[in-house]
N, C-alpha and C positions, 0 to 999 in steps of 0.2 A: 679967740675965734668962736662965734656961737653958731653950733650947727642948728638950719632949720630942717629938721624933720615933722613930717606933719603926720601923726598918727593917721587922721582922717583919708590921706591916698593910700596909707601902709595896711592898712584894715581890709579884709574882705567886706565885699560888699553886703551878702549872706550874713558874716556874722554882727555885721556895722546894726543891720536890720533886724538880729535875731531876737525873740524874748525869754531870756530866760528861764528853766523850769524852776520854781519857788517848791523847796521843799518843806513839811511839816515842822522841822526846827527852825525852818528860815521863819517864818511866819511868827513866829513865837519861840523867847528865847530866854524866858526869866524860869528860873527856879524856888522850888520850897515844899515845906511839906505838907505843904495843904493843899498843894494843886493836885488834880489830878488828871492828867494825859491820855486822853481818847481819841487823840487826834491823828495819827500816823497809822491807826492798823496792826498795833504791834500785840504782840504776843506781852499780855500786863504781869504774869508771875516773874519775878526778881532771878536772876542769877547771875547779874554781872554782865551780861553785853546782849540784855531781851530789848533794852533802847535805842534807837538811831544814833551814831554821835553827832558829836554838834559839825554842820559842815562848814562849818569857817577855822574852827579849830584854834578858838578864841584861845583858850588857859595854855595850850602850847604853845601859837605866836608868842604868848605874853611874856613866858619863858626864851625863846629865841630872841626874839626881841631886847631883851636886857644882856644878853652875852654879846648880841651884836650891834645895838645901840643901831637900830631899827628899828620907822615906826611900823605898826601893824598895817597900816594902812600900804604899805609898802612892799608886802610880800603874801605871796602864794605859795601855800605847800603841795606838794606833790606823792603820787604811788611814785616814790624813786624821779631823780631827776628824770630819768625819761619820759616820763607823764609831763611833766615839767617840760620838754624841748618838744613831745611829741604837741602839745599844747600852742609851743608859740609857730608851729607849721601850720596847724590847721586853725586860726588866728588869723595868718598874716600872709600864707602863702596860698595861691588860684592853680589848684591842681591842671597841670597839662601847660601851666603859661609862667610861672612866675620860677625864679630860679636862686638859688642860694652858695655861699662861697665856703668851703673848708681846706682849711692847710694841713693835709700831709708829710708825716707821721701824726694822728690824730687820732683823737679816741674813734672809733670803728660805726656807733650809732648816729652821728648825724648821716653817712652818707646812708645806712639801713633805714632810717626813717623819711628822708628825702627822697626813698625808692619807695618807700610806703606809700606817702602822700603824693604822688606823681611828680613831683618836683627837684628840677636838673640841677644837678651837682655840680659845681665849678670847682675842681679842685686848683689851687694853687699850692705850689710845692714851698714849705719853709726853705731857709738858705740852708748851705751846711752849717751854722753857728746854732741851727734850730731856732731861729726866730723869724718873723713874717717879712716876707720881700713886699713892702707897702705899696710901691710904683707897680708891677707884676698888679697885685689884688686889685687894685684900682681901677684898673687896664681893665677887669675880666667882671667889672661890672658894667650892667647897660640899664635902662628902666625898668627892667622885671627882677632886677636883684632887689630881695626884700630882706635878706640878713645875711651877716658874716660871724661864723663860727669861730673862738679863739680859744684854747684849753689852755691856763694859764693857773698852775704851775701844767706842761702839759704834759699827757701821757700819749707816747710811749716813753718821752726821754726826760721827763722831770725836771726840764727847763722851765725857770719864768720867761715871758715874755717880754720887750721890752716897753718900758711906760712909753717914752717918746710913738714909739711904734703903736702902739695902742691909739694916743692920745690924737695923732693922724689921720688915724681910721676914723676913728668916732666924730673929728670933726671934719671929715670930705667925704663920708657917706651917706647920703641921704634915709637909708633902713638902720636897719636894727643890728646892733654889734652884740652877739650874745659873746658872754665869759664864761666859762664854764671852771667854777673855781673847785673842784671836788676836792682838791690837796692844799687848798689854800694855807688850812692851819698846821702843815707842816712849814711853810716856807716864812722867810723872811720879810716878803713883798706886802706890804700893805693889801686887804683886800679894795677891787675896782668901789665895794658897796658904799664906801664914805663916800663917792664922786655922784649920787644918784642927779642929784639938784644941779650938776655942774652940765651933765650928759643926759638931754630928754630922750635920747636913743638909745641907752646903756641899758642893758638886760645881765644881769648875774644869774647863773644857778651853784649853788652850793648842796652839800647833802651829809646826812648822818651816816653814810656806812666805812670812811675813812676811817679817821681821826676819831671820830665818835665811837667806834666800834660797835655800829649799828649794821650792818650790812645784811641780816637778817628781817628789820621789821621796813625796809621800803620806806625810807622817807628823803625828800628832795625838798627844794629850797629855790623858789624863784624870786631877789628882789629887783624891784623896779621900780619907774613912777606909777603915782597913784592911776595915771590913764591906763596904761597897759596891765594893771593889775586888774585892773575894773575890767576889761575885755576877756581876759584870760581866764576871770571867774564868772563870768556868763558861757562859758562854752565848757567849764571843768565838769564833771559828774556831780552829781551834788555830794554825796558821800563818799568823796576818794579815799579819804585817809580813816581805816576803822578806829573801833574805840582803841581797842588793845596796844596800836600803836601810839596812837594817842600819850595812852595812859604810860607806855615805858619808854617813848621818848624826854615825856616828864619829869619823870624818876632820874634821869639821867640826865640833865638838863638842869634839874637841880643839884645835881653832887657835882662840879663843874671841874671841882679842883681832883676828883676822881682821872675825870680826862684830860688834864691837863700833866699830869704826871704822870701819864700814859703815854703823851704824846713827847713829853720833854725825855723818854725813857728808849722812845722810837728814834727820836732825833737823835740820840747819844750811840744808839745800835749802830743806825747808821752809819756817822761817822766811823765807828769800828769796823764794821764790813765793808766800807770802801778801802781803807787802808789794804785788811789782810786782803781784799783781791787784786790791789796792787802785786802782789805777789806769788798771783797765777799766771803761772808761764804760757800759759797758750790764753791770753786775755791781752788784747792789743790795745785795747783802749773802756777807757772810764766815763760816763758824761757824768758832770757834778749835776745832782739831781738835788731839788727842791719837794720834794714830794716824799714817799714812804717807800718807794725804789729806786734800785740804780739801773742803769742801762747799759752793757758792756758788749761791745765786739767780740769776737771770739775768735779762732780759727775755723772752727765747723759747726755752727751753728746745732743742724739738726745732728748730727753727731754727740755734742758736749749733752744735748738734749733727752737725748734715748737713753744716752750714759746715768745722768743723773736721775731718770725716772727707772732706772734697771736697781740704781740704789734707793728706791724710794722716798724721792723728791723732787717737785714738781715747781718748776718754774715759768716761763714762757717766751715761748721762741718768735721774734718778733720781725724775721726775717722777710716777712711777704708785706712788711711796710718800704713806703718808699725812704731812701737814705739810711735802711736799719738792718741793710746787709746782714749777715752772718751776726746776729744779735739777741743776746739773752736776756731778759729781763728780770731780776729777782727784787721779790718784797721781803722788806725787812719785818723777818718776825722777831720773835722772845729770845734772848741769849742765847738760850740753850740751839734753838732752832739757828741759827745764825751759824755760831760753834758747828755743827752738825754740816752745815751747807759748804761753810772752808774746808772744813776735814775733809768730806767728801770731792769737792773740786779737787785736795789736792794728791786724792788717789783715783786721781782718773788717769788712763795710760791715752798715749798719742796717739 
């Protein structure tokens, strides 16, 4: 089945029309040492970030690019995935008229940003198996729905989603199906990004503060087709991403197998931390998570909560989601921290 999505009605009309601001590096983008640049306004003595960086952020795609076997032409980086979602709202969505779809338990910013941009939230509730009730989401689009939200593996409960289920949506919806892969590379599930050519309505964001153990320099990952990339970079900042990030996403992007050992070392925690919490008496249930947390029921939620921040460890209580009752949420950190966190759970009194 091939879905027809038409970028051209999905587009505001404002941005359909907009023209670009063209900055100094756009203009001009070759280097050496005999040019010399008077062109930006900048401050010409040397010390390492007196330059604009480059806003395409050519030498880092280029790097992303070869890990994910993606062309450049195909993604957009972002200040943090949020830049990135906040992006395809003001893009795609007519403040005060158009409306968007997210399923509960869910990451907490699309429905923040959808309050941002003046645009009404349609939530639909996952099932209890934590996966999308397709027929339900379908139902709760009408012409102004211009995208549907998926967090796959998701969080709060580190469930993948199902493909079949995916693959439904993306072909009976006429907008945009964003993924929002932030735990991808812990999980199992192929990411959606090899399907881009399959799906002209598939939108991914992916980001370095996982798995990357970047979550300090702000970098986000939008891939798509080359249409919606092209739109997405006419309304972006021109210098979103600075140098310095730039420059240590790089660094880390090339020692690859640095994080991959990293992440195969989280995945192994894992596994052990779910076991030992099998064997916390006052933990009723386990959801197998795909992601770098597990998500556990509890008996008292804000109780087990105050307990373990009185021992100085902070987890989070995920109780005011919907289906996530009386629910703790812990990340898997470094053995030792792990060690620490069972101990402690299991001198907590009733």
């Amino acid at each position: 089945m091939t879905n027809t999505c038409n970028l051209e009605k999905l587009i505001r009309p404002n941005v359909a029309a907009l023209e670009p601001y063209s900055s100094a590096r756009d203009e001009f983008t070759e280097s050496g040492a005999a040019m010399v640049f008077l062109d930006a306004n900048e401050n010409p003595f040397e010390n390492g970030v007196n330059r604009y960086p480059d806003p395409q952020q050519r030498l880092l795609k280029k790097e992303i690019g070869l890990i994910k076997d993606i062309s450049e032409k195909n993604m957009l980086l972002g200040n943090g995935s949020d830049e990135v979602l906040d992006l395809l709202f003001r893009a795609f969505c007519e403040p005060g008229k158009d409306t968007i779809i997210t399923l509960p338990p869910t990451y907490g910013m699309y429905k923040v940003l959808a309050g941002i941009n003046n645009i009404e939230n349609r939530e639909v509730l996952l099932t209890e198996a934590f996966q999308p009730n397709v027929p339900a989401i379908l139902e709760a689009v009408d012409k102004q729905t211009k995208m549907i939200f998926l967090c796959s593996p998701n969080n709060p409960t580190g469930t993948a989603l199902s493909e079949a289920n995916i693959e439904q949506l993306l072909n009976n919806f006429k907008g945009l199906v964003v993924i929002d892969e932030a735990y991808i590379d812990f999980s199992e599930t192929e990411s959606w990004s090899k399907k881009l050519k399959q799906f002209p309505n598939l939108v991914i964001t992916q980001t370095l503060s996982k798995a990357y153990g970047m979550a300090g320099i702000r970098l986000g990952i939008c891939f798509a087709s080359e249409e919606i990339i092209t739109i997405l970079n006419k309304i972006k900042p021109p210098y979103n991403i600075n140098s310095l990030t730039q420059e240590k996403a790089i660094h880390r992007l090339q020692n690859i197998s640095s994080v991959k050992k990293e992440i195969g070392s989280l995945i192994d925690e894992k596994i052990k931390l779910y076991k030992a919490l099998l064997e916390i008496s006052f933990i009723d249930k386990i959801v197998p998570s795909e992601a770098n947390f597990i998500l556990c029921r509890v008996d008292d939620a804000s109780k087990r909560y105050n307990q373990l921040v009185e021992k100085g460890v902070v987890v989070r209580n995920r109780s005011n989601q919907p289906l996530c009752e009386n629910t703790l949420r812990f990340t898997v950190g470094t053995p030792k921290e792990n060690k620490l966190l069972i101990a402690t759970l299991k001198q907590l009194k009733s």
